[in-house]
MARDRENZA-206994 format. One record per residue (C-alpha): residue number from 1; residue in one letter; x, y, z. Coordinates in steps of 0.02 Angstrom, whole numbers. Example, Ala and Ser with C-alpha at 12.3 -4.5 7.8 and 13.67 -1.06 7.14 Angstrom:
REM residues 2
<pt><tormar>1</tormar><fidren>A</fidren><X>615</X><Y>-225</Y><Z>390</Z></pt>
<pt><tormar>2</tormar><fidren>S</fidren><X>684</X><Y>-53</Y><Z>357</Z></pt>
This chain:
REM residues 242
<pt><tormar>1</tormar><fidren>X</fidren><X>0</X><Y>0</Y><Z>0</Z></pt>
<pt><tormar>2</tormar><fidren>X</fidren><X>76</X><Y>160</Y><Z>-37</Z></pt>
<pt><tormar>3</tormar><fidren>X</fidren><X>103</X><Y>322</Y><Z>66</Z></pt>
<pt><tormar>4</tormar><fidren>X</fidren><X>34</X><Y>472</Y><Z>42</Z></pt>
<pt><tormar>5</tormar><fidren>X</fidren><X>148</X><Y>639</Y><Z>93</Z></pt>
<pt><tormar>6</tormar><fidren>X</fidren><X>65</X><Y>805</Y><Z>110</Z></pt>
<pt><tormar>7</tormar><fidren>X</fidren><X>196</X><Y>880</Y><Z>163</Z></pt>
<pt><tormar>8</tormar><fidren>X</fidren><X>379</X><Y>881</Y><Z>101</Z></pt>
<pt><tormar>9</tormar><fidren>X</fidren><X>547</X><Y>874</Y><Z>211</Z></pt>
<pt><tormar>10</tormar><fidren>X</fidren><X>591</X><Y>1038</Y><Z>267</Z></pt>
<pt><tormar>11</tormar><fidren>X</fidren><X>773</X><Y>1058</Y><Z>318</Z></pt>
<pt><tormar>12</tormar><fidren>X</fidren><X>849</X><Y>1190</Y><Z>455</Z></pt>
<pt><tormar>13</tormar><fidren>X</fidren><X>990</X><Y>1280</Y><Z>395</Z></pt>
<pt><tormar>14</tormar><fidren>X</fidren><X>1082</X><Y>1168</Y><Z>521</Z></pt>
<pt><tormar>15</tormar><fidren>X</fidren><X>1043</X><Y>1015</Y><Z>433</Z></pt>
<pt><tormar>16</tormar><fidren>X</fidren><X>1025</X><Y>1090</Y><Z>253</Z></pt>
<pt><tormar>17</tormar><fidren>X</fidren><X>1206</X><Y>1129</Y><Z>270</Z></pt>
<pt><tormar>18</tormar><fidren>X</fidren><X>1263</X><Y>980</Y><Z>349</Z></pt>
<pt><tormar>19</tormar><fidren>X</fidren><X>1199</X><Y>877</Y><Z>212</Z></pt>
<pt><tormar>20</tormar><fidren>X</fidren><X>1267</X><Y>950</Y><Z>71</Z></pt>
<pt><tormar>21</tormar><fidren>X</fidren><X>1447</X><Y>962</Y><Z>161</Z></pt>
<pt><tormar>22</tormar><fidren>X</fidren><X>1431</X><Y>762</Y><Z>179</Z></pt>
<pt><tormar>23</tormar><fidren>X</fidren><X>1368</X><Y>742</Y><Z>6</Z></pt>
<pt><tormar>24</tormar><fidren>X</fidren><X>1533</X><Y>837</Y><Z>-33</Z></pt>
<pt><tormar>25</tormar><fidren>X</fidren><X>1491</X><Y>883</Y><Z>-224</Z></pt>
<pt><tormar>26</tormar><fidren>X</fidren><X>1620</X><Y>896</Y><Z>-351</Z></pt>
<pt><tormar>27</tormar><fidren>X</fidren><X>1521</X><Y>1007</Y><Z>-449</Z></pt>
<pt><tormar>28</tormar><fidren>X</fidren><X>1351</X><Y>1109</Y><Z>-391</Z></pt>
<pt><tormar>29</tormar><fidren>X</fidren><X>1256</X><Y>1202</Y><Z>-482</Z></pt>
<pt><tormar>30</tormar><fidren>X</fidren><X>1125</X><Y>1344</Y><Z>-429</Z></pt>
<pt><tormar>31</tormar><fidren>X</fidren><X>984</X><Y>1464</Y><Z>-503</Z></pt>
<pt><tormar>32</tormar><fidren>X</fidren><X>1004</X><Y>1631</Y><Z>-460</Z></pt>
<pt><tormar>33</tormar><fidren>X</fidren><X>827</X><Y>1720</Y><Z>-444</Z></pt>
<pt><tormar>34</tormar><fidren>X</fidren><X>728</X><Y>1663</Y><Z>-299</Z></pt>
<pt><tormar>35</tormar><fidren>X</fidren><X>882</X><Y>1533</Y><Z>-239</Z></pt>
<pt><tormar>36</tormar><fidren>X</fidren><X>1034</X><Y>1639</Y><Z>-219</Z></pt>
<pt><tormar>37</tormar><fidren>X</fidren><X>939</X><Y>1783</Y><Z>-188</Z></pt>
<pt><tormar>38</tormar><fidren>X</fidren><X>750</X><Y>1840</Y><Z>-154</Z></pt>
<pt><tormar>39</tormar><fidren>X</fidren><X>652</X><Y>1934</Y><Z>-299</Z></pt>
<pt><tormar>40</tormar><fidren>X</fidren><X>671</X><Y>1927</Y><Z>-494</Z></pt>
<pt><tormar>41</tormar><fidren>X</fidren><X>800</X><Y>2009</Y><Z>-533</Z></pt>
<pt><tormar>42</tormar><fidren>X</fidren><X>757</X><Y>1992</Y><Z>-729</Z></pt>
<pt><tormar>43</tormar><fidren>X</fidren><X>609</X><Y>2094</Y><Z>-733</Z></pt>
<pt><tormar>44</tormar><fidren>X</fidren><X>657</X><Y>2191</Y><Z>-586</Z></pt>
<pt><tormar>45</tormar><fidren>X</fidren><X>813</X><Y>2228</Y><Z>-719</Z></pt>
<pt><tormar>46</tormar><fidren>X</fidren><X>714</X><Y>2261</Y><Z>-852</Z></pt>
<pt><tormar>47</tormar><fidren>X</fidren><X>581</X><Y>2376</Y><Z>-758</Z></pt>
<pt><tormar>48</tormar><fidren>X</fidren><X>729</X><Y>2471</Y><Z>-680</Z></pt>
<pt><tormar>49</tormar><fidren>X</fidren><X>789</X><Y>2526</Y><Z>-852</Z></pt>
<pt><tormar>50</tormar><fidren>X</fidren><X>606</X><Y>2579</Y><Z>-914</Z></pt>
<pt><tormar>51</tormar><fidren>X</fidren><X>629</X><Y>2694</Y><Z>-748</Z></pt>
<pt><tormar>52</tormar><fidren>X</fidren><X>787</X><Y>2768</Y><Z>-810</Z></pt>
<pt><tormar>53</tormar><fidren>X</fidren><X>753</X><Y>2808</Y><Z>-990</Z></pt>
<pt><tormar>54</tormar><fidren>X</fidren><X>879</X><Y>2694</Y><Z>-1055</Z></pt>
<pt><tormar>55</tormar><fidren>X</fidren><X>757</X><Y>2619</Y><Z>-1164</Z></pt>
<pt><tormar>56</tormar><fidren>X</fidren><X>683</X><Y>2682</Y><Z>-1314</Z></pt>
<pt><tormar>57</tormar><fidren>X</fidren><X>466</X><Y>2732</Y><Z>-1310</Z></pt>
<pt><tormar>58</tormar><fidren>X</fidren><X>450</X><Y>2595</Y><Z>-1451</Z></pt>
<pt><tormar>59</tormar><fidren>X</fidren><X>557</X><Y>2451</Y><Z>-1348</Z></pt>
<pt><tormar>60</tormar><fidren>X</fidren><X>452</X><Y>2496</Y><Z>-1193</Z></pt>
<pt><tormar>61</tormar><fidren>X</fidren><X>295</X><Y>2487</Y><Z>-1281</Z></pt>
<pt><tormar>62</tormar><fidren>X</fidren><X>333</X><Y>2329</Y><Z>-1365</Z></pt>
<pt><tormar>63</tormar><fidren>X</fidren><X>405</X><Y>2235</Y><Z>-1209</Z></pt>
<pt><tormar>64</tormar><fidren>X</fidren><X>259</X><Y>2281</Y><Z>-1101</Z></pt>
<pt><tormar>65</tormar><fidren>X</fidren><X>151</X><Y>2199</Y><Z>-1232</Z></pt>
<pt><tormar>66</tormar><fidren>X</fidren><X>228</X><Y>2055</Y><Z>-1233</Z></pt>
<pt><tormar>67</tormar><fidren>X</fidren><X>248</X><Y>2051</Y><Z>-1043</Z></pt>
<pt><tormar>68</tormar><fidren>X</fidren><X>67</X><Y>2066</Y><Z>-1023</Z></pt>
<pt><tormar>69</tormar><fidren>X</fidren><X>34</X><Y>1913</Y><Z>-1158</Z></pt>
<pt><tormar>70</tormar><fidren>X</fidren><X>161</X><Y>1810</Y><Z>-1057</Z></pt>
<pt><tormar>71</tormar><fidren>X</fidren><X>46</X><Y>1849</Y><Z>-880</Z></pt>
<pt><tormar>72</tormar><fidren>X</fidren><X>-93</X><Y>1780</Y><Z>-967</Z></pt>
<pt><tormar>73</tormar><fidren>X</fidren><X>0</X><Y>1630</Y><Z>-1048</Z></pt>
<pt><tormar>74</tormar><fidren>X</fidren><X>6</X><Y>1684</Y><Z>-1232</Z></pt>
<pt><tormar>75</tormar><fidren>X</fidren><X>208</X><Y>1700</Y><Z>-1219</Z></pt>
<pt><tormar>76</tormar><fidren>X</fidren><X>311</X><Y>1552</Y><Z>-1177</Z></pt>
<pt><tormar>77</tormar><fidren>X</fidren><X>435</X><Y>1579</Y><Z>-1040</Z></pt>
<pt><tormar>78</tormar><fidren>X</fidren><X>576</X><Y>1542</Y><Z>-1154</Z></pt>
<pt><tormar>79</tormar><fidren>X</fidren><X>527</X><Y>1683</Y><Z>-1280</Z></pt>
<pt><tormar>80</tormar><fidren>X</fidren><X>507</X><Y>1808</Y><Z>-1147</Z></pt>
<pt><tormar>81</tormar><fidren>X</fidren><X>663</X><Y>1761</Y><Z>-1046</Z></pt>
<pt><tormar>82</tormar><fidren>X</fidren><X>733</X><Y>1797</Y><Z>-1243</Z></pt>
<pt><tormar>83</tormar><fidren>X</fidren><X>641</X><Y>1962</Y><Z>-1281</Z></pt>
<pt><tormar>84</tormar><fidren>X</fidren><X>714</X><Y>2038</Y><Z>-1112</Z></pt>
<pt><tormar>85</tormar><fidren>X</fidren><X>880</X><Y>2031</Y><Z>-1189</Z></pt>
<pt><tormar>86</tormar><fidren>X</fidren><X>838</X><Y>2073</Y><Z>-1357</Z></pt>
<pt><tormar>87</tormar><fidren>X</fidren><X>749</X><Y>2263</Y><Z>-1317</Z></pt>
<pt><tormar>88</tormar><fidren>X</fidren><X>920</X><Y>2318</Y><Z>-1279</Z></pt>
<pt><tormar>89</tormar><fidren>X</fidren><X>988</X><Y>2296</Y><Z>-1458</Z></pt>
<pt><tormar>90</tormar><fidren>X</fidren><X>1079</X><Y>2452</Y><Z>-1528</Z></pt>
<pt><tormar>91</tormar><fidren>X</fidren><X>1147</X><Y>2492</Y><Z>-1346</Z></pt>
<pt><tormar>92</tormar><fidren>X</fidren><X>1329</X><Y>2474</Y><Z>-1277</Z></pt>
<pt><tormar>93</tormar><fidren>X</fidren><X>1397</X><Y>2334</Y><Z>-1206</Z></pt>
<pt><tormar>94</tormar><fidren>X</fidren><X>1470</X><Y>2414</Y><Z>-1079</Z></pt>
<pt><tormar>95</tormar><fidren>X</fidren><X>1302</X><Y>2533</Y><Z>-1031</Z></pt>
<pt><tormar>96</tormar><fidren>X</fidren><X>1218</X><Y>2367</Y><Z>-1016</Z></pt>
<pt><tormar>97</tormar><fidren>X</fidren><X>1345</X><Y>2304</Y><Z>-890</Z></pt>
<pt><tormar>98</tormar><fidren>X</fidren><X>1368</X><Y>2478</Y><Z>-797</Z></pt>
<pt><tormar>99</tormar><fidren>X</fidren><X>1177</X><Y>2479</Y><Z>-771</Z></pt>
<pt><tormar>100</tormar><fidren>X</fidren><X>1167</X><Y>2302</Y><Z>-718</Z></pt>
<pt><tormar>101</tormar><fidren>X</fidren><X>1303</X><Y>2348</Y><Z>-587</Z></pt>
<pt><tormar>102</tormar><fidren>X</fidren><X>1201</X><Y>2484</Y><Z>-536</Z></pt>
<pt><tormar>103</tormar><fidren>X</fidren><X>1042</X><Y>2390</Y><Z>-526</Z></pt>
<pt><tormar>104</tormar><fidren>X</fidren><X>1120</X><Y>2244</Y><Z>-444</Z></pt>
<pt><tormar>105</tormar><fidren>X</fidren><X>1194</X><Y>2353</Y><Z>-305</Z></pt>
<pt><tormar>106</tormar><fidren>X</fidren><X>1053</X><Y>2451</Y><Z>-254</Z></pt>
<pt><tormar>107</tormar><fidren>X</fidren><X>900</X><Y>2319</Y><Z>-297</Z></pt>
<pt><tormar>108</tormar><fidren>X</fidren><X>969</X><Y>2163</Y><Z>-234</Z></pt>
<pt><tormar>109</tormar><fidren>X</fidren><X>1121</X><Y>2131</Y><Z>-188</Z></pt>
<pt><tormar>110</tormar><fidren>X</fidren><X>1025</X><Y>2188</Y><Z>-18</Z></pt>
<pt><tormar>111</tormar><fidren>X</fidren><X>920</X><Y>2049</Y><Z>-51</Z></pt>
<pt><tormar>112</tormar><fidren>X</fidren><X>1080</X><Y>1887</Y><Z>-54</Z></pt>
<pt><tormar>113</tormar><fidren>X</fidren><X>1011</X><Y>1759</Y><Z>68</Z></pt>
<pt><tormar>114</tormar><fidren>X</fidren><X>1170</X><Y>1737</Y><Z>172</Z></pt>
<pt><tormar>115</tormar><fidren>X</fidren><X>1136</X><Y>1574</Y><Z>225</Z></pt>
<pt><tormar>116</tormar><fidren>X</fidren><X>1185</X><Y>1522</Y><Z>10</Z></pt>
<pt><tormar>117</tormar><fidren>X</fidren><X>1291</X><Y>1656</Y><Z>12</Z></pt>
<pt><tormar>118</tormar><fidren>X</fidren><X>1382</X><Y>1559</Y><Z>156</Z></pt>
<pt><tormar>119</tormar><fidren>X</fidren><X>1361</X><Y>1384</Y><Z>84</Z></pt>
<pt><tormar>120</tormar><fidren>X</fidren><X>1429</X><Y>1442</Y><Z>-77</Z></pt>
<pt><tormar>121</tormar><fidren>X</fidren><X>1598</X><Y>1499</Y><Z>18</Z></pt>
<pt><tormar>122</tormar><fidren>X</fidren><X>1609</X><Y>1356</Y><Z>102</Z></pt>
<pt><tormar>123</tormar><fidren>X</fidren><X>1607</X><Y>1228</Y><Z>-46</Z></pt>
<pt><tormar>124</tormar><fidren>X</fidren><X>1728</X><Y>1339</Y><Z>-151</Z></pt>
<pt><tormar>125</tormar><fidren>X</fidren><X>1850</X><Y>1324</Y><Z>3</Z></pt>
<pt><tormar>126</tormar><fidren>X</fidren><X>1818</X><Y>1123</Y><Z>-7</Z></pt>
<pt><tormar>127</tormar><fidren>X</fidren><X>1850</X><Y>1150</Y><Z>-219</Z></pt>
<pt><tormar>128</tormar><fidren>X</fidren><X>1684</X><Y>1096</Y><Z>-272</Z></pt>
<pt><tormar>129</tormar><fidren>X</fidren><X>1652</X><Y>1195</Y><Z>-440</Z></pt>
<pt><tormar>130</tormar><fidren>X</fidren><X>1511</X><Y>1330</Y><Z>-444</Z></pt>
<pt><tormar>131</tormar><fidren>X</fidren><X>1383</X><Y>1357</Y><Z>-570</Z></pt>
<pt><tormar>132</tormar><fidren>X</fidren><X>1268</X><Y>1486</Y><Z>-609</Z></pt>
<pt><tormar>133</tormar><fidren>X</fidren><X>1113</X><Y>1458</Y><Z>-715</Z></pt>
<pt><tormar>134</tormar><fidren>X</fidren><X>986</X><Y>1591</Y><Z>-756</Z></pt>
<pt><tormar>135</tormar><fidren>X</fidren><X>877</X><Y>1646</Y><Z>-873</Z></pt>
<pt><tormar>136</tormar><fidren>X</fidren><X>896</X><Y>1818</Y><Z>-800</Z></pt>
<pt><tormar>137</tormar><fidren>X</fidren><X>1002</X><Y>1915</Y><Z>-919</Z></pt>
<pt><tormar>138</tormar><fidren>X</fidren><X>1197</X><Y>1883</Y><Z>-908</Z></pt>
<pt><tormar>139</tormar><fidren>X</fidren><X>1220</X><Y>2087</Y><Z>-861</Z></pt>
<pt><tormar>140</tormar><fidren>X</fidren><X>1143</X><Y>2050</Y><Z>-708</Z></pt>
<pt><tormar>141</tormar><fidren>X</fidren><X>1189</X><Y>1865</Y><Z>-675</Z></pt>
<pt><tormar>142</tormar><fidren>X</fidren><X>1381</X><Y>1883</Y><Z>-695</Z></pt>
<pt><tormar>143</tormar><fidren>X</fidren><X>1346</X><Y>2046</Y><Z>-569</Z></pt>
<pt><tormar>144</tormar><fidren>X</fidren><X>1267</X><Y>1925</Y><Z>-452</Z></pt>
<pt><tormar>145</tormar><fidren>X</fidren><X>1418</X><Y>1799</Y><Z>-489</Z></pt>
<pt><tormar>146</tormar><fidren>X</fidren><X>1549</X><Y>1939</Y><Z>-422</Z></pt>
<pt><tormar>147</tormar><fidren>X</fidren><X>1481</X><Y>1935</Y><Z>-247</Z></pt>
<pt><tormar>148</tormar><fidren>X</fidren><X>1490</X><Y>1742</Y><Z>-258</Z></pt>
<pt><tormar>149</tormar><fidren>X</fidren><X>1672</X><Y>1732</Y><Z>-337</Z></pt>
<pt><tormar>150</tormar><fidren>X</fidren><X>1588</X><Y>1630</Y><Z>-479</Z></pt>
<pt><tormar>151</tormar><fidren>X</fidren><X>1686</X><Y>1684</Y><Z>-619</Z></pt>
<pt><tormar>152</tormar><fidren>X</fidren><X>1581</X><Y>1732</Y><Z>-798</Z></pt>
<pt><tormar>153</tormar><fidren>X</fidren><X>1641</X><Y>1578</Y><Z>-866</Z></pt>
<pt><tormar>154</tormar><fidren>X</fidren><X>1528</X><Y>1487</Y><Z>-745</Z></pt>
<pt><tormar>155</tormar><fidren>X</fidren><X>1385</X><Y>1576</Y><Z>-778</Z></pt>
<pt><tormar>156</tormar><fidren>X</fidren><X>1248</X><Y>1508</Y><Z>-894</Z></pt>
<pt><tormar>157</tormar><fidren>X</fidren><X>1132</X><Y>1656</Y><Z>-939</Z></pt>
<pt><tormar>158</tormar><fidren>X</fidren><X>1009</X><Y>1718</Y><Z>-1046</Z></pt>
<pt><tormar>159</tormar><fidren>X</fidren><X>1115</X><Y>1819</Y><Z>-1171</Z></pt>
<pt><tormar>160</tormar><fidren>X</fidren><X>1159</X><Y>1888</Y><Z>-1348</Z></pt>
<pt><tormar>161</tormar><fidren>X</fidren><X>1269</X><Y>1919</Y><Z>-1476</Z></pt>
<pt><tormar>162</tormar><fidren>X</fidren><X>1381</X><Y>2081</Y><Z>-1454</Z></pt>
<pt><tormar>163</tormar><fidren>X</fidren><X>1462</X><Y>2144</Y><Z>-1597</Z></pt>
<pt><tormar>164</tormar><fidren>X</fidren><X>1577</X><Y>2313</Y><Z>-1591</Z></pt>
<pt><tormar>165</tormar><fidren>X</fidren><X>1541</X><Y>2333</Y><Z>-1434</Z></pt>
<pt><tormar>166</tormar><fidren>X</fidren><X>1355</X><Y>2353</Y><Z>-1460</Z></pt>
<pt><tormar>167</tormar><fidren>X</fidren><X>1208</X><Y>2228</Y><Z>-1427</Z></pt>
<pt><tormar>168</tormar><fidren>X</fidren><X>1101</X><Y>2130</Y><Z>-1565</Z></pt>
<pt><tormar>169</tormar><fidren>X</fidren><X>969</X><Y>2048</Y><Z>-1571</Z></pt>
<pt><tormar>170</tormar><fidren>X</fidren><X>1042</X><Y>1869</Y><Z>-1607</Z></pt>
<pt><tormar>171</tormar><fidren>X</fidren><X>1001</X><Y>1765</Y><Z>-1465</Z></pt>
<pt><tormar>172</tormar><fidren>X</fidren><X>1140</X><Y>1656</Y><Z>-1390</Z></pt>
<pt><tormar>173</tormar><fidren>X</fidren><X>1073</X><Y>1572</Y><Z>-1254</Z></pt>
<pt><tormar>174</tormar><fidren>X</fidren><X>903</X><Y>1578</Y><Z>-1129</Z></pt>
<pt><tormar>175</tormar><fidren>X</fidren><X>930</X><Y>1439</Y><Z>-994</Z></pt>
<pt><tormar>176</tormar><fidren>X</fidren><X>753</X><Y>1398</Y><Z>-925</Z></pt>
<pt><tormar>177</tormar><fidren>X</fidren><X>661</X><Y>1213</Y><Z>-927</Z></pt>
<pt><tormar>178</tormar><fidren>X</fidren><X>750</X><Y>1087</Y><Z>-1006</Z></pt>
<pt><tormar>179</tormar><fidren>X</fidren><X>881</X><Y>1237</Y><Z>-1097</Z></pt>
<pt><tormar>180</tormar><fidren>X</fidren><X>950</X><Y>1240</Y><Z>-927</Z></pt>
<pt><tormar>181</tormar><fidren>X</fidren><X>986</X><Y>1048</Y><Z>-937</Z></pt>
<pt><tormar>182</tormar><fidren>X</fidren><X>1055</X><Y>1084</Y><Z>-1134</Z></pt>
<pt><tormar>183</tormar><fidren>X</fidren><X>1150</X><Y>1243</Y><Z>-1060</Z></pt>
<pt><tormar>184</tormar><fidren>X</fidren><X>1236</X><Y>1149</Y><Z>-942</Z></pt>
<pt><tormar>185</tormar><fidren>X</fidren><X>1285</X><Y>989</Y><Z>-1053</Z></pt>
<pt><tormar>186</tormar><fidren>X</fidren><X>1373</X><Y>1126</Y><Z>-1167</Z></pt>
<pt><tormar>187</tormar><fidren>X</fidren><X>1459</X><Y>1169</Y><Z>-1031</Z></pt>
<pt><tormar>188</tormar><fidren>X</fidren><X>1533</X><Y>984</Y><Z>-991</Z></pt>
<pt><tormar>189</tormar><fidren>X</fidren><X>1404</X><Y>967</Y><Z>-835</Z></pt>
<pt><tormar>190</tormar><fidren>X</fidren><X>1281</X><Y>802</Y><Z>-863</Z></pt>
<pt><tormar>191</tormar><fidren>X</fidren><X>1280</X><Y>757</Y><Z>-687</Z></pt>
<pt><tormar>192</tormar><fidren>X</fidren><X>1303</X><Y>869</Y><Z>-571</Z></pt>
<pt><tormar>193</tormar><fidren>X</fidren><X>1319</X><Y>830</Y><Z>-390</Z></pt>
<pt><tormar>194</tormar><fidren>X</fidren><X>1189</X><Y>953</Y><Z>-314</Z></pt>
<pt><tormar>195</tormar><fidren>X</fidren><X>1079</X><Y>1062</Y><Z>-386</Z></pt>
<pt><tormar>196</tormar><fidren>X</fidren><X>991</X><Y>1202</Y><Z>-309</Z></pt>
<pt><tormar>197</tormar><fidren>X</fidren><X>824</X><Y>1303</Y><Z>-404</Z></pt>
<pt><tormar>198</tormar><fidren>X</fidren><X>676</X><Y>1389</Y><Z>-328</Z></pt>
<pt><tormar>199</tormar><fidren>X</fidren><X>540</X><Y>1357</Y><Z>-473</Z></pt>
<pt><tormar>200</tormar><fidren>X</fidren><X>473</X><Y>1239</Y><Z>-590</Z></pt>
<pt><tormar>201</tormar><fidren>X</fidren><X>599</X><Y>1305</Y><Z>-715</Z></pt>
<pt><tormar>202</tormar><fidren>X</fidren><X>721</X><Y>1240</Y><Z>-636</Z></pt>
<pt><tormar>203</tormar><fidren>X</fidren><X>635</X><Y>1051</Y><Z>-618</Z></pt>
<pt><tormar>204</tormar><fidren>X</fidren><X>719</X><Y>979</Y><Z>-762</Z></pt>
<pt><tormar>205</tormar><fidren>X</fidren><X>909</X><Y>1040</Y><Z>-691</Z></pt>
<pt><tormar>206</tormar><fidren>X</fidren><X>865</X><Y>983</Y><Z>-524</Z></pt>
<pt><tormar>207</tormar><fidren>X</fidren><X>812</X><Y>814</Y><Z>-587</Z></pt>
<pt><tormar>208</tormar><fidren>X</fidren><X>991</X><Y>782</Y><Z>-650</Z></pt>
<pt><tormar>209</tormar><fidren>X</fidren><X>1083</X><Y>796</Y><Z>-464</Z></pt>
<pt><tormar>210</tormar><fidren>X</fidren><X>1124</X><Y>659</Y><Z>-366</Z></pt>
<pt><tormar>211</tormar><fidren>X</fidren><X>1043</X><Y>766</Y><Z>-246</Z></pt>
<pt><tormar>212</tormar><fidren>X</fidren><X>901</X><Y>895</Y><Z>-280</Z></pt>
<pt><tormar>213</tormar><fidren>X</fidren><X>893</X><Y>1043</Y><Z>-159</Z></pt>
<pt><tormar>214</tormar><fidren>X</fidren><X>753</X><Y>1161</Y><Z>-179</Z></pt>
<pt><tormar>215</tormar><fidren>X</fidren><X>744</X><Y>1330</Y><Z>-102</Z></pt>
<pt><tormar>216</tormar><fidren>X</fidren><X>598</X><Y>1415</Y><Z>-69</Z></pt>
<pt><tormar>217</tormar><fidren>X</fidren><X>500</X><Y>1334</Y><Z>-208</Z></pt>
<pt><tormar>218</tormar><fidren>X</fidren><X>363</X><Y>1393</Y><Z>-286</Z></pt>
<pt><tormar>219</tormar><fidren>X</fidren><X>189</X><Y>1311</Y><Z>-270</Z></pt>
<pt><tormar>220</tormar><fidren>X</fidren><X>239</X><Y>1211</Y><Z>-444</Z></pt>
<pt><tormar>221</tormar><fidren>X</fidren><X>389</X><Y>1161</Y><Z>-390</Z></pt>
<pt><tormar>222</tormar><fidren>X</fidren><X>326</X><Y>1129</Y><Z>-223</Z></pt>
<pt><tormar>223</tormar><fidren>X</fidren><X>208</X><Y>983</Y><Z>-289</Z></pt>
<pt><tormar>224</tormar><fidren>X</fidren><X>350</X><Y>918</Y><Z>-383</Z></pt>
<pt><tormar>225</tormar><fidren>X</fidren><X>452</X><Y>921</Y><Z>-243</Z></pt>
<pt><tormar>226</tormar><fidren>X</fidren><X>313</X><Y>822</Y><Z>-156</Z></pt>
<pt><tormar>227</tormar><fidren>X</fidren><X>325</X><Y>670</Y><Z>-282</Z></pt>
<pt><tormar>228</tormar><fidren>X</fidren><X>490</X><Y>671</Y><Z>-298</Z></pt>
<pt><tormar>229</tormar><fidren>X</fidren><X>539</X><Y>664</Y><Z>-101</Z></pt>
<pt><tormar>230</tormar><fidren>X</fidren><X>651</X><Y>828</Y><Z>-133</Z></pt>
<pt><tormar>231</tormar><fidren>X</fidren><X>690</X><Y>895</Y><Z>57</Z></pt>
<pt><tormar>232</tormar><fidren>X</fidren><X>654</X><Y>1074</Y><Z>52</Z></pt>
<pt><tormar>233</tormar><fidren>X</fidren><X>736</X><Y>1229</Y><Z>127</Z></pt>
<pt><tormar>234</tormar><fidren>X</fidren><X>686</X><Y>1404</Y><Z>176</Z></pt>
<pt><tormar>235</tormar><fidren>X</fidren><X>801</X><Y>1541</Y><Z>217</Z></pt>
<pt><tormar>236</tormar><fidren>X</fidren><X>765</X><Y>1622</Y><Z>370</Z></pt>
<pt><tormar>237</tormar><fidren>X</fidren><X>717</X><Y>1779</Y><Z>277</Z></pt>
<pt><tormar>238</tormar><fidren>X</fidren><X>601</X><Y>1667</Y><Z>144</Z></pt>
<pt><tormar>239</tormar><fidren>X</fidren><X>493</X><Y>1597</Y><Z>304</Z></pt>
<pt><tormar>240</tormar><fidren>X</fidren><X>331</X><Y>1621</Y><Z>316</Z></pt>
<pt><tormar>241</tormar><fidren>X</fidren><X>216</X><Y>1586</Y><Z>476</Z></pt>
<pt><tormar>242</tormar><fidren>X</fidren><X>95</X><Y>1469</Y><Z>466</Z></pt>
């Protein structure tokens, strides 16, 4: 007769730690929005920009279209995630990256749960190797990666071609779903050891760890979690009372 569980695992940071010390992974891998950090930083990104005029009237009217088609499920996550890059096309390099240091500094680097932020540390002074997959764009992801020391070549994020110095709008890569799986095995990483995502995005690249961690999950990846017998864990500044 099988067992029914309502309710997942949930691990202290005590014992969340603990176990992935004693799994001691060669290679881990983590999302960035929602796991290394509260908040979407993506459309927090791309929102922060509108604010400061750095986008055009027409790139502002045509992204909140399209945002508004992707709320009501007319616009796959994938093409979205790909559009965010894309409305900067025609800018500089270089603007792009001083904005997204801006952004990051002010918007969330407040935000870093420092219970990852202290797990990451740890396993880099144990070499395990550190990756970073988003489908935030890379701007703001390899920002996010300097407070980590997870150097750009680590980082897996939604980005595109720069030529001259200026952006275009030939896609390169938008890791979400199963692109994060196809991301990664680019990379050289099939199976990594642990893998650590916040939302049903990240379902398919936590289903390739020996050991699935989610953080904070969403109510999707909740459920999943559920089936799969993923132990969950909160940061302390992620809890919510009952």
């Amino acid at each position: 007769m099988s067992t029914t569980i309502s309710q997942p695992e949930l691990l202290t940071t005590e014992s969340f730690h603990a176990t992935v010390r004693e799994l001691s992974p060669a290679v881990a891998v983590f999302d960035c929005d929602g796991t290394l950090w509260s908040g979407d930083a993506g459309t927090g990104f791309m929102r922060w920009t509108i604010d400061r005029g750095i986008l055009s009237r027409a790139a502002i009217d045509q992204i909140d279209r399209r945002y508004r088609e992707y709320l009501r499920g007319e616009v796959s996550e994938l093409d979205i995630c790909g559009e965010m890059v894309q409305i900067y096309q025609g800018l500089h390099d270089s603007e792009m990256r001083s904005a997204a240091s801006e952004f990051f500094r002010a918007r969330i680097e407040p935000n870093i749960f420092p219970e990852m932020l202290d797990l990451i540390h740890y396993l880099q002074a144990h070499g395990t190797q550190i990756w970073a997959v988003s489908s935030t764009c890379d701007w703001v992801v390899e920002e996010g990666g300097r407070r980590f020391n997870i150097p750009a070549e680590r980082i897996l994020a939604a980005r595109v071609a720069i030529r001259d110095g200026v952006v275009t709008h030939q896609i390169l890569d938008v890791p979400t779903d199963e692109a994060k799986v196809a991301s990664l095995a680019r990379a050289g990483v099939t199976h990594p050891d642990a893998v650590f995502g916040n939302s049903i995005h990240d379902a398919a690249m936590l289903a390739i760890a020996r050991r699935a961690f989610p953080v904070d999950p969403t109510p999707a990846l909740l459920e999943r979690s559920l089936r799969e017998r993923w132990p969950i864990y909160l940061p302390a500044s992620a809890r919510r009372e009952p």
